[in-house]
N, C-alpha and C positions, 0 to 999 in steps of 0.2 A: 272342956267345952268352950268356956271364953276366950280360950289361947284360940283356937278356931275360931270360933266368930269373927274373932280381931283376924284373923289373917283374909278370913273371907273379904269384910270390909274393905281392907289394903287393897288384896286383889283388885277388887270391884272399882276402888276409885283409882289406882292402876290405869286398869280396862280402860274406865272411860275416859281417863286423860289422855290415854295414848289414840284411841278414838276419834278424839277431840280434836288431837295436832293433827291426824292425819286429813280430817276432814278441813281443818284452816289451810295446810298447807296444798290442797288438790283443789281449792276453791279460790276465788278472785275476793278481792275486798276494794273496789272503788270507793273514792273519799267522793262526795258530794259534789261538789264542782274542782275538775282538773284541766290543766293546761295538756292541747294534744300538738302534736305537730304537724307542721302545713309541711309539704314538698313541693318544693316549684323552682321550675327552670331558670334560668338565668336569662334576663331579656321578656319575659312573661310580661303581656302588654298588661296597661291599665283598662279596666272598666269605662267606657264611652259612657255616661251619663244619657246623653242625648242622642243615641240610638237605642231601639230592640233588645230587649233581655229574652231568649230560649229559655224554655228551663223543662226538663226531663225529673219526671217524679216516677221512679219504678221500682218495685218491689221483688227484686228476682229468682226468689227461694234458691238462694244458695247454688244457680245453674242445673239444678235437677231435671229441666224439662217438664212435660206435661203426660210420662209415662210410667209414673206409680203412683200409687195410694199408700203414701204414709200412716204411718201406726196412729199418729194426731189426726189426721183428715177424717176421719169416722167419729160422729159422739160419742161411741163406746170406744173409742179408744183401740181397736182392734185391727185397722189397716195392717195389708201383709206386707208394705216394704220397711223398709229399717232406713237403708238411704243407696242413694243413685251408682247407677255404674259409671264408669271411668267414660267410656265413650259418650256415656248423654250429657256426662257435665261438658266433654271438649266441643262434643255437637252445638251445646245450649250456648255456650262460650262465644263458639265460632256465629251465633244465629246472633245473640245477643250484641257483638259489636258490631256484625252486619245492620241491625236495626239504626243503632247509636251514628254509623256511622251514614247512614239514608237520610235521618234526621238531623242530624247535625246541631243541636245543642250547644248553647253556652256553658251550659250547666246542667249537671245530672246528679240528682239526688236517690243516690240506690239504696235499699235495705234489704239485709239476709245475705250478706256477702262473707264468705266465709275463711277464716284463717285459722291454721292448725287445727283445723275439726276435723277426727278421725273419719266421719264420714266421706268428706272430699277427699281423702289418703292428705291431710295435712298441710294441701295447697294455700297460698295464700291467693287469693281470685282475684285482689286486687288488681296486684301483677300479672296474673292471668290475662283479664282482661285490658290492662294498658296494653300488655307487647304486642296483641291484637288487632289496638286502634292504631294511625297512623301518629310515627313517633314525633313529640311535642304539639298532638294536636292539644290535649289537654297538660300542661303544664303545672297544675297545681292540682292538690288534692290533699286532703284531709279525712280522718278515719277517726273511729272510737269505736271499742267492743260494746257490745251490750251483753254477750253471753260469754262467759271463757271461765275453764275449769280443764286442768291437769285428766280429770276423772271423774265419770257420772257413773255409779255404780246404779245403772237402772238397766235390766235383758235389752230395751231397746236403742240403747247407746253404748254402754261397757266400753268409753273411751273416750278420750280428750273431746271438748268442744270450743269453737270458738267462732263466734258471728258476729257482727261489726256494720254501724252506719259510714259508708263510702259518698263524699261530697267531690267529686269532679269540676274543675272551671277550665275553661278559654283562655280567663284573667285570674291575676293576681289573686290572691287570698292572704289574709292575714289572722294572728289572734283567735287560734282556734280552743273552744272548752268544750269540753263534756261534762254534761250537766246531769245529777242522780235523779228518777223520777222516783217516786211513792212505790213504793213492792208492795206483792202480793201480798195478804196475811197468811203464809205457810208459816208449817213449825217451823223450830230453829233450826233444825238437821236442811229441812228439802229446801229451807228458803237461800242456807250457801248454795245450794248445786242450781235455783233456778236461775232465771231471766234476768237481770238487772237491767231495767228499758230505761232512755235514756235522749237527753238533747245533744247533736252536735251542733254549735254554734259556730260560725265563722266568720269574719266580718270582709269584705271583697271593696279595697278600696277603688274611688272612682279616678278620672284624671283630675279634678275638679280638688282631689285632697278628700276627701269625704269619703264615707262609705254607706254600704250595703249590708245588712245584717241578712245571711242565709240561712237557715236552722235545718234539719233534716232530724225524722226521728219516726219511731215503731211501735206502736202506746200497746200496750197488753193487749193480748188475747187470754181467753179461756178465764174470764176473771168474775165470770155470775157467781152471784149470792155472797161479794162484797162491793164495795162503793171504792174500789182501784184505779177503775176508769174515772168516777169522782173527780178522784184526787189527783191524777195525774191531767187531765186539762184541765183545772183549777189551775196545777203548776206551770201548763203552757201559759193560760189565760196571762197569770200574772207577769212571763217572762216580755208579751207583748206590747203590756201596758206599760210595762216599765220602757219599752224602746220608745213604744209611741208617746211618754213621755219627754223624752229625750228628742225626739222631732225625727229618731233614725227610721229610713223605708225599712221593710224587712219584709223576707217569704218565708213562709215556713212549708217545706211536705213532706207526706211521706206514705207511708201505711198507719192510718189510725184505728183500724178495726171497731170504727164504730159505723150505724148506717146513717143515712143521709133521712133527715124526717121523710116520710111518708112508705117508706122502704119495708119495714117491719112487717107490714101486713099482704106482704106480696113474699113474705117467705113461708116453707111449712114449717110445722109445728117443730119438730125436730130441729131445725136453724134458728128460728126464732128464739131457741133457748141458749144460743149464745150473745144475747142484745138483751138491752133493757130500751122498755119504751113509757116515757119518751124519752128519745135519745139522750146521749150527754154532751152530743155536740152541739146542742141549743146553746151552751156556754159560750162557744166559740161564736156563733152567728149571730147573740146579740151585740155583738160591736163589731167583727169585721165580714169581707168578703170572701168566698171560695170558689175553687172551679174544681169538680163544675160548681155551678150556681144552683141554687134550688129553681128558679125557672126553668132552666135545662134538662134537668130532671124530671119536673114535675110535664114538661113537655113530651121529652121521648126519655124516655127513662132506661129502655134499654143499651140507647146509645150512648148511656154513660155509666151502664156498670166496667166495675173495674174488679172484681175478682171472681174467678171463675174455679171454682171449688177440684180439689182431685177425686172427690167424693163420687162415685160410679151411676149417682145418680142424676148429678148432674150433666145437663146433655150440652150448656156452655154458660155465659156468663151471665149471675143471678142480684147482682147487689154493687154496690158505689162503697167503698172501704176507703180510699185512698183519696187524697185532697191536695190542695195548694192555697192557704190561703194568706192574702198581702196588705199588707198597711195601705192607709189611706190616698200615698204618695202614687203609687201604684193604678196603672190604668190597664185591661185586658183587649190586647186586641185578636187576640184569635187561642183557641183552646178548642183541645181533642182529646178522644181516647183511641188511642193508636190498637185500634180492636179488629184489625185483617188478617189471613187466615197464619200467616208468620209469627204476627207479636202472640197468637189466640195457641201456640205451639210451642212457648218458651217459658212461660212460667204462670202457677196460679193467681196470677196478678198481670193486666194489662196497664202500658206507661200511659203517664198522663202529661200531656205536652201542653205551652202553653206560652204566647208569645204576650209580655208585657213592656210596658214602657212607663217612666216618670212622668208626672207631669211640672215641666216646669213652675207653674203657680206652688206646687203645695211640694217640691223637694228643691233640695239650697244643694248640688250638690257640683 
């Protein structure tokens, strides 16, 4: 009988070791802040200081289109798609730099772009969408995964994923990191296979010798009934104050899946349970600015939501998710949501465009 027990034991710590490696080795392990790589042309102008900065903030679910209901877009978790056909991603592809390319951007800050995820059959979109736009409009670019995994042993994936913040320039880039935000509190097992959200930082030097700090990033979803969101704009907060110590401009956007104050109470009861109120981007708003701006908002408020749900019940766009906001240096001379019937066709998130400029008094550069 003990000769058994003991062989059970073995077995069992066996099992789980072997368990164990296969789960480290199908899962990503990001170190807290890492160096990513910038790609840029050769000849890639500098940054004019003293002109206009574009900047495109868009969310693009991975070129799916606006023709399923994913397994996540329902609170119960029950949506019938798994993920997109070949032809809506090339469609959403071909719409998507049709947009980028209407608009024409200095800078474009995209999230949910997707590389080796079995859903896209393994594309990297990146490249997708450069060969698209016209070649060396955008000259530089920098990336960081925030999801990647060999293998998600879950019915609605059973396969590699892999999603990534995409920073687009005009100009130069330099000095790019990826920065770890605060995870979810999943077990140990789900917490390898989820999310790891994340800053890409870049810095876009000027002619002047100076630079621009850009940031791009995708703060959790689905994170009720812990303090996630908390902690992860706590860790924006901080990375701000440390630039605006330093006297550097910086923008930061992206998808922050939080609402904008006054939003909460214009959702139903069922959406409202993915927010907390009052918001946590009060954090952000006691010290800088965003666009939109809460006057904007609290003006026409429709005319600055920017996510527009796959959820069947939605009939279009319900809520302001998605932001830009800029150091002090920083002046706004025009800002939109690019919400016509084109961008309202290509992904559950409409772009937010937004033309800024330095003010010589308050930037050295």
């Amino acid at each position: 009988m003990k000769r058994m027990l003991k062989v059970v034991v073995v077995a069992s710590f066996v099992l789980v070791a072997i368990f164990g490696g296969w789960v480290y080795y199908v899962t990503w392990h990001p170190s807290e802040r890492e160096a990513m790589v910038v790609s840029c042309d050769a000849g890639a102008p500098l940054f004019d200081a003293g002109q206009p900065l574009k900047v495109m903030v868009y969310n693009v679910q991975y070129f799916a289109g606006k023709d399923y209901v994913f397994y996540y877009d329902l609170p119960d978790g029950v949506g019938p798609d798994r993920r997109p056909g070949q032809a809506s991603v090339e469609r959403t592809l071909d719409g998507i730099a049709d947009l980028i390319r209407q608009h024409n951007p200095d800078v474009v800050l995209l999230q949910e772009v997707n590389d080796g995820s079995a859903n896209t059959d393994y594309h990297d979109q990146t490249q997708q969408l450069l060969q698209r736009l016209e070649p060396g409009h955008y000259p530089c670019y920098t990336d960081a995964f925030y999801w990647k995994a060999r293998y998600v042993p879950i019915p609605e994936i059973m396969g590699s994923v892999g999603m990534k913040l995409v920073t687009l320039s005009r100009f130069q880039l330099d000095n790019a990191w990826r920065l770890q935000l605060p995870l979810m509190p999943n077990d140990l097992i789900s917490r390898q296979f989820y999310l790891k959200r994340a800053l890409l930082s870049v810095e876009m030097p000027s002619q002047a010798g100076a630079s621009v700090t850009l940031i791009n990033t995708h703060l959790d979803a689905f994170a009720q009934g812990s303090d996630t969101m908390e902690q992860q704009v706590a860790m924006v907060v901080d990375e701000l104050k440390a630039l605006d110590q330093q006297q550097q401009p910086w923008l930061i956007g992206g998808d922050f899946n939080l609402l904008a104050p006054g939003q909460f109470d214009r959702l139903d009861a069922v959406q409202q349970a993915y927010y907390r109120e009052p918001t946590e981007l009060k954090a952000l708003l006691r010290s800088w600015s965003m666009v939109p701006s809460l006057a904007d908002i609290n003006a026409e408020p429709e005319a600055w939501y920017t996510h527009y749900p796959n959820d069947p019940r939605a009939t279009g766009p319900d809520r302001t998710i998605d932001y830009l906001f800029y150091s002090r240096q920083w002046q706004v001379l025009h800002a939109e949501v690019l919400n016509d019937p084109q961008a309202l066709s290509l992904s559950d998130h409409l772009p937010i465009q937004v033309v800024l400029e330095l003010n010589p008094d308050e930037a050295d550069l």
